[in-house]
LUMGU-125195 format. One record per residue: residue in one letter; y, z, x of N, C-alpha, C, O in turn. Coordinates in steps of 0.2 Angstrom, whole numbers, plus 5000, padded with zeros to 4 digits. Atoms other than C-alpha are relative to their C-alpha. Last residue first. Layout:
<rs>
AYZXYZXYZXYZX ...
</rs>
This chain:
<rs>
X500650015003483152125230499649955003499049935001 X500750014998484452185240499350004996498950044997 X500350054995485952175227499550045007499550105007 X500449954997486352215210499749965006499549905007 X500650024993487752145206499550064998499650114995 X500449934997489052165190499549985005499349925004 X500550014994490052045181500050055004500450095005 X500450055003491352055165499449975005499149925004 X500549965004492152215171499549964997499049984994 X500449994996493252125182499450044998499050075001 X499949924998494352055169499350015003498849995001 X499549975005494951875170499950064997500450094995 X500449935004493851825182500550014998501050025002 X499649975001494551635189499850054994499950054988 X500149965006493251525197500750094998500850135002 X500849964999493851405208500250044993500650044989 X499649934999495751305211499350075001499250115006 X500249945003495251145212500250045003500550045008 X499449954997496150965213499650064997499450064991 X499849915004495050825212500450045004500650045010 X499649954999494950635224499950064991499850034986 X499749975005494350465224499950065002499750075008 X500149935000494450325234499950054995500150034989 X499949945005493750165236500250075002499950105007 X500149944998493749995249500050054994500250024989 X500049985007493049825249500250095002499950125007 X500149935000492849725265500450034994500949994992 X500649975004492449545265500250065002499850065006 X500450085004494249435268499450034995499450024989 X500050064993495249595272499549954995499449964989 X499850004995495449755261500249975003500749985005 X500250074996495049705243500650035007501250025007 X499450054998495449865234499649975005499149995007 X500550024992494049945222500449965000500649924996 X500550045002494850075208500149955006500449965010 X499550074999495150225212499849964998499249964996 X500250054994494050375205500749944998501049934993 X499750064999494550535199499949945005500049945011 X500350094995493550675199500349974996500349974990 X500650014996494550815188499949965003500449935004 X500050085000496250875189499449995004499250015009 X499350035004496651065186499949915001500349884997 X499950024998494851145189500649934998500449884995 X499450044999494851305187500249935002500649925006 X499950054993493151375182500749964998500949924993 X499850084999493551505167500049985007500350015012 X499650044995493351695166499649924999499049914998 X500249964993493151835153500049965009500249985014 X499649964997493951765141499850045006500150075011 X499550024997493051605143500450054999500850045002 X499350015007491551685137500549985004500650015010 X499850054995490251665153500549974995500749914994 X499850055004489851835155500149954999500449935004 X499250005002488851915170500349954994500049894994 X500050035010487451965177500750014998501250054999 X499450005003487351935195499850014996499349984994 X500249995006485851975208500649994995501050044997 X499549975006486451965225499749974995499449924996 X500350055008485251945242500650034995501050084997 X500449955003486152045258499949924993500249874992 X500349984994487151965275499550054994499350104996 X499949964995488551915267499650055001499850115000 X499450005002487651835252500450065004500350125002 X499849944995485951805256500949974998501249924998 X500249964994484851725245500450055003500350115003 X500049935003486051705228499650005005499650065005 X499349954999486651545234499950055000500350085002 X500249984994484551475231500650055004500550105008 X499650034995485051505214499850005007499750055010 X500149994991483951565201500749945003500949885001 X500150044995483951585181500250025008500450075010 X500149964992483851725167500049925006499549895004 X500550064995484551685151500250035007500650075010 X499950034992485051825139499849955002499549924998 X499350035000485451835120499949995008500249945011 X500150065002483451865118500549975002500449915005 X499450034999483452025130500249934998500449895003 X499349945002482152125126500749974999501149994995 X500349965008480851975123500550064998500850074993 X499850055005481751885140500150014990500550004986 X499250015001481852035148500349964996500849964993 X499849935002479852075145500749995000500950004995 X500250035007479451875147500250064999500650054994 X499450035004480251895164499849974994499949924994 X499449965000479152045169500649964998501049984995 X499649974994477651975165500750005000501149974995 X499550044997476651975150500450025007500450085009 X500450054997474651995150501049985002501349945006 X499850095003474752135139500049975008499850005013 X499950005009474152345139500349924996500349904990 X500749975004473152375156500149994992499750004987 X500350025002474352255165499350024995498949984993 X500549945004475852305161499449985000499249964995 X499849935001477352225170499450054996499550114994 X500449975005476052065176500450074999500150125001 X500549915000476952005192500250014992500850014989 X500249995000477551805190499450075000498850075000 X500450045003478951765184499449994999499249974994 X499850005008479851885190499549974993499249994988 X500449945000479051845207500250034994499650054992 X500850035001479751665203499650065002499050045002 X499950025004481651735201499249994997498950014992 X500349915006481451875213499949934994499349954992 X500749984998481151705226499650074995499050094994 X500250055001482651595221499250034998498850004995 X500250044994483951715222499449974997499249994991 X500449964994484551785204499749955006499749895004 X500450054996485651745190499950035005500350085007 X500249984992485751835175499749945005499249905004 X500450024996486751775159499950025006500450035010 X500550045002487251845144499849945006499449895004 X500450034996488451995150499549964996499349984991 X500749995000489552055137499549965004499449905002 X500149984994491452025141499250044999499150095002 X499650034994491851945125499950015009500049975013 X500450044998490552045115500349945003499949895005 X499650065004491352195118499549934999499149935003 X500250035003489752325121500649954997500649934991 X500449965004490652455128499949954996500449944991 X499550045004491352335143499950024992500149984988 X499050004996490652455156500449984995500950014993 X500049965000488752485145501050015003501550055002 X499650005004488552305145500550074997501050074993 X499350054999488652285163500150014992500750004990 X499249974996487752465165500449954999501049974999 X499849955003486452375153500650045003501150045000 X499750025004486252235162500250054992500450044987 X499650024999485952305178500449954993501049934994 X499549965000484852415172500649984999501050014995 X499749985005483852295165500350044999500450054993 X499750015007483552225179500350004995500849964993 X499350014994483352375193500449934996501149934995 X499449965001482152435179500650005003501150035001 X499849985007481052275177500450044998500750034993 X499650054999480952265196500249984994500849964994 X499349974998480452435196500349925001500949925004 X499649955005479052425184500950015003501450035001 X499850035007478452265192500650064997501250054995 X500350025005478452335209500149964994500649934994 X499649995007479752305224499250004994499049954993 X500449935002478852285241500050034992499550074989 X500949984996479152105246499750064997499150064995 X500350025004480752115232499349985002498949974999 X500050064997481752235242499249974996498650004995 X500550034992481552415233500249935002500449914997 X500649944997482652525221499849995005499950025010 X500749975001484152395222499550065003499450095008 X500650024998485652435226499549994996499450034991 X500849984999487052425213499849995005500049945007 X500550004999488652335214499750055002499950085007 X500349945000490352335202499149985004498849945001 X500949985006491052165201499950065005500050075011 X500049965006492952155208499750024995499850054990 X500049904999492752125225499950024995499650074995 X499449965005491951955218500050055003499550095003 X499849954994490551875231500750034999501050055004 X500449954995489251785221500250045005499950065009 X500449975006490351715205499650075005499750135004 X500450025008491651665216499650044997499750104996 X500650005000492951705230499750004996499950034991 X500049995006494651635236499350014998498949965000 X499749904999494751655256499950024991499750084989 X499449974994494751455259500150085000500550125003 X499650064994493451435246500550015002501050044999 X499349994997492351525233500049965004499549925006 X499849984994490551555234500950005002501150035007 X500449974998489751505217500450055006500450115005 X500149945004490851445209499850045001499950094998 X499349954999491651355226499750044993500050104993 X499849984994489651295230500650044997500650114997 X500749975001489251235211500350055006500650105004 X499849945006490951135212499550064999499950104998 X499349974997490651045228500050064996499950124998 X500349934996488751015223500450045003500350105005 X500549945006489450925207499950045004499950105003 X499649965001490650825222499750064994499850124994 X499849944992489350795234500550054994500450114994 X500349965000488350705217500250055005499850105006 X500349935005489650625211499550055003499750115003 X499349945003490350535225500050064995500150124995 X500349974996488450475228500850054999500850114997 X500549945002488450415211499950045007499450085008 X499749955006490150315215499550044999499850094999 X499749994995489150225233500250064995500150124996 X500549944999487550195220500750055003500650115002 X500549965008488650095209499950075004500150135002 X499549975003489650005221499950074998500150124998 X499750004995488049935231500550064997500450124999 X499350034999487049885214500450055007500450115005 X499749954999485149895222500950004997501249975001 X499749995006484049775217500450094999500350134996 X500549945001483349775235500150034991499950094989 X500950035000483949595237499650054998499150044997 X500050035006485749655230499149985001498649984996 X500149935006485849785242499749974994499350004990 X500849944997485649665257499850034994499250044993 X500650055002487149555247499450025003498950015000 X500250005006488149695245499649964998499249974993 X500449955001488149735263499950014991499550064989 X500650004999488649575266499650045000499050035001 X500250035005490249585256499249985003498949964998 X499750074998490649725265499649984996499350014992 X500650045001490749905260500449935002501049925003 X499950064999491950055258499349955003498749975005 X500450044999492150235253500049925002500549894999 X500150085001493250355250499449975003499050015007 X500550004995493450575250500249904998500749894994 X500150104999494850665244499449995004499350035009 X500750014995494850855241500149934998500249904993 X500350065003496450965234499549955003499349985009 X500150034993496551155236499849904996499549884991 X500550055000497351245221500049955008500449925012 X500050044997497651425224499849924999499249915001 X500350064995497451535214500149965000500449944995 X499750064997498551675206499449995002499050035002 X500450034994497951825194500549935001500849904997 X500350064999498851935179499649985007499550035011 X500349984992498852075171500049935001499749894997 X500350084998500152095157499750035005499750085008 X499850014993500852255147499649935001499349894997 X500350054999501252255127499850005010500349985014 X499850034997502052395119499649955004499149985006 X500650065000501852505106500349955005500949935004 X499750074999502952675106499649945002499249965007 X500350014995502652825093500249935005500649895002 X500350044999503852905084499749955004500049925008 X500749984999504453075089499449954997498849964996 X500450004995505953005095499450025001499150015006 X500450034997506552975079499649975006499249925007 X499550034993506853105073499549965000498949964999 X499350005003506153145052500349995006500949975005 X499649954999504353145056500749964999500849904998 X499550045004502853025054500550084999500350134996 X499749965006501453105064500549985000500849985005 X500249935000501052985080500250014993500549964989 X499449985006500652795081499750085001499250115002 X500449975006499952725099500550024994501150004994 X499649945002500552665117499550004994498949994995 X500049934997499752515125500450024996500849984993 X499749965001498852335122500250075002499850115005 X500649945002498452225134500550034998501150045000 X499549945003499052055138499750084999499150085000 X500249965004498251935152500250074995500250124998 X499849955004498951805160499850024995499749994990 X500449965007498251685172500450055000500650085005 X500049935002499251595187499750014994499949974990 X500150025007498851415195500050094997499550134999 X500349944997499651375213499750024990500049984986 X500649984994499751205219499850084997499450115000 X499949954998500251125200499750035007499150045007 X499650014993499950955199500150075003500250075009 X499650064995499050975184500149995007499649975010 X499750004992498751145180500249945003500549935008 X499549984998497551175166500449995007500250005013 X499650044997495851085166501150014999501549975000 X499250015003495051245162500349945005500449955011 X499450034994493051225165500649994995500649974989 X499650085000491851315156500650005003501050045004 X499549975000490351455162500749934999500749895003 X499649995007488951395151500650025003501050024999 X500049925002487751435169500349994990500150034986 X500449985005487251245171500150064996499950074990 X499950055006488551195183499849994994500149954990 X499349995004488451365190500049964995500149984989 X500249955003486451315194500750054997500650084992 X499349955003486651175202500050024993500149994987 X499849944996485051165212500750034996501050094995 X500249935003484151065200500350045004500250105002 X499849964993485350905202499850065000500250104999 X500050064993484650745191500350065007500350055013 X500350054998483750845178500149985008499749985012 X500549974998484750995177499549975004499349995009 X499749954991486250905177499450015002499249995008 X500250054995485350825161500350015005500149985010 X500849974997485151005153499949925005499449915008 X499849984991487151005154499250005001498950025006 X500349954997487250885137499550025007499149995010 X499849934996488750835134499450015002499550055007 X500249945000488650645133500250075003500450085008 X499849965004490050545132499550044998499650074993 X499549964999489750425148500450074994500950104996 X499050005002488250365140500550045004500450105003 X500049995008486550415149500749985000501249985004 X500450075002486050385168499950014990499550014986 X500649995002487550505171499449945000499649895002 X500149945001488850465180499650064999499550125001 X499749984991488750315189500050074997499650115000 X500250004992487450265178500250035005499950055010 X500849965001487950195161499850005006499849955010 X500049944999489650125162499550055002499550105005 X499849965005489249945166500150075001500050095006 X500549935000489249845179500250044994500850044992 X499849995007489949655186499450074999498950095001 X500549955001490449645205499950034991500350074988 X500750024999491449495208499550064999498950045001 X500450014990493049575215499449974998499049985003 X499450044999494049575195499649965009499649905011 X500250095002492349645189500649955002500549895002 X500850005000492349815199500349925000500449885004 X499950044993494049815196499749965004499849915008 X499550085003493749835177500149995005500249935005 X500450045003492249975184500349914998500149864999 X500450004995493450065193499549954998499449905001 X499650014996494650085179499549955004499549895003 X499950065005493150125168500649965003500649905002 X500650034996492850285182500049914993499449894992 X500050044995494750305179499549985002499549945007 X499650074999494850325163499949975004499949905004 X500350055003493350465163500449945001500149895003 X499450055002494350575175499749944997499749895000 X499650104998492950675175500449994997500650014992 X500250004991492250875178500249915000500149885005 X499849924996493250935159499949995007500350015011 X499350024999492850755151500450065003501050065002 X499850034994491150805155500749975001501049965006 X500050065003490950965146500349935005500749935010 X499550044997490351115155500049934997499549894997 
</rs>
């Protein structure tokens, strides 16, 4: 996910120029990342937010839709064929284009904040800038927003871990009793049956699995073979499965009422995070003599599977 995709960058520079209008002087570096505002890369998410684990997945954000409340995808597919070349012309063949498409819904979210001039000067003694931290906190509800609806959906709309239209497995055993061999077959099953549906497209080829928190580090842990190497079971997926990445979620605990295991593609044909106008910050209005206030606001719509063939469960692990 690139950041000009999850920010209204102008407006966090906005905010900043108001900033200095009110006496509050700061630079870009900070509110968003603790790196330049134009870095891309997602491994510093990882850093400052380890749980978000969507926002990490590769899967990218479609800022499509503007103002739009409802947001439709279209999908074409080919149909008919060519027959033997004949002298009528009804006996040749007819090619034709059909569509599929999807709605979502975009839901809009505001939040604000505000402060006095005395609580800048408390902040200021603890070398804290006030404004600063107020916007890194706006960030961090809202990345865990995003994480949450990719994960989980929202109002009725539903995400990565709770798709009617992914095909799901049991697992052999629940991952207390589960061995290696069979934790390694219930795996690599399931990314074989996911490549196995999409017959190897590689548009909708599985390249990443994510799993609850606890198979992840039991994965990690139990020895698949111990009479003949030392590796465990996710050095054997990893080594079978170079093009994969395997990670954890705590969202993948329990997902109405069972664990879920996902593998699934993160090709933007196969599906895009929707989110048509990203974080947007206000810039800092002088309320009364000493009160200072902020808003900011996004417009999301969630995760948008563009063919259900491109993710698969396996769940009670």
């Amino acid at each position: 996910m690139k950041l000009k995709q999850l920010y209204n960058l102008a407006s966090f520079q906005a905010f900043l120029d108001s900033g200095k209008k009110t006496g509050f002087a700061d630079s870009a570096s900070g509110i968003i990342l603790a790196r330049n505002l134009t870095a891309v890369d997602p491994k510093i998410f990882e850093k400052k937010f380890p749980e978000l684990t969507f926002v990490n997945s590769g899967i990218q954000v479609n800022n499509a839709g503007g103002y739009a409340r409802r947001i439709q995808s279209l999908r074409l597919i080919d149909q008919g064929g060519f027959t033997d070349a004949g002298d009528d012309v009804a006996n040749k063949g007819k090619i034709s284009l059909a569509g599929e498409d999807s709605h979502l819904k975009v839901f809009v979210k505001e939040a604000f904040s505000k402060w006095t001039d005395d609580e800048i000067e408390e902040a200021a003694l603890q070398n804290i800038n006030l404004p600063q931290s107020l916007l890194s906190a706006h960030n961090r509800i809202y990345m865990r927003m995003v994480d949450s609806i990719g994960f989980l959906g929202h109002n009725g709309q539903t995400g990565l871990l709770n798709n009617a239209g992914f095909i799901a497995t049991g697992a052999t055993a629940p991952i207390a009793t589960a061995t290696a061999q069979e934790l390694y077959d219930d795996l690599s099953g399931l990314i074989q049956d996911q490549w196995n549906a999409v017959y190897n497209t590689p548009e909708y080829m599985a390249n990443r699995v994510v799993m609850p928190t606890d198979v992840y580090n039991m994965i990690g842990a139990k020895i698949l073979n111990s009479a003949a190497s030392s590796a465990t079971v996710l050095k054997a997926l990893q080594d079978n499965y170079p093009g994969v990445v395997f990670s954890a979620t705590p969202r993948a605990d329990s997902v109405g009422g069972t664990s879920k295991t996902v593998a699934f593609s993160t090709n933007e044909e196969a599906m895009v995070m929707r989110i048509p106008i990203p974080l947007t910050i206000g810039e800092i209005v002088k309320i009364g003599s000493f009160d200072y206030h902020v808003d900011s606001k996004f417009r999301i719509a969630g995760l948008d599977v563009l063919d259900p063939q491109s993710g698969r469960y396996v769940t009670g692990l």
